[in-house]
C-alpha positions, 0 to 999 in steps of 0.5 A: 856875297860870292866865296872861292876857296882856292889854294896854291902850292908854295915851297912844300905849303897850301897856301889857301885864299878864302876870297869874299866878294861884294857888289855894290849898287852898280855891279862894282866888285870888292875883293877880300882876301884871307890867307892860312898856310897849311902842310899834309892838311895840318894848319901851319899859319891860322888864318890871317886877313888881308889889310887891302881891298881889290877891284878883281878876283885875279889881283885878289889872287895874286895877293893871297899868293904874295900874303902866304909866301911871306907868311911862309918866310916869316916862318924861318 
């Protein structure tokens, strides 16, 4: 299984991708995505998995990042 810890910047927040990939038989990828929203290093939004699979790293990305802005308007 590969992992990548990435984050982005969104209206003052990191929001952090734990993304999980696995292959299978074939060398078909399956992405996971789990996003936390954090602010100065201190946890805003614990950890929340992602309901959906994805068939690359870059359309896993871009979720997290859609995942963490809701997660971040819901906030409000």
């Amino acid at each position: 299984m590969t992992k990548h810890d990435i984050y982005d910047e969104h209206e003052g927040f990191q929001l952090w991708n734990y993304m999980e990939c696995e292959k299978d038989e074939e060398g078909r990828e399956t992405w996971r995505i789990n996003v936390e929203v954090k602010r100065g290093g201190e946890v805003e939004v614990p950890v929340v998995a992602g309901d959906r699979t994805y068939v690359d790293r870059g359309l896993a990305q871009a979720a997290g990042r859609e995942l963490g802005a809701k997660l971040v308007a819901g906030r409000a």
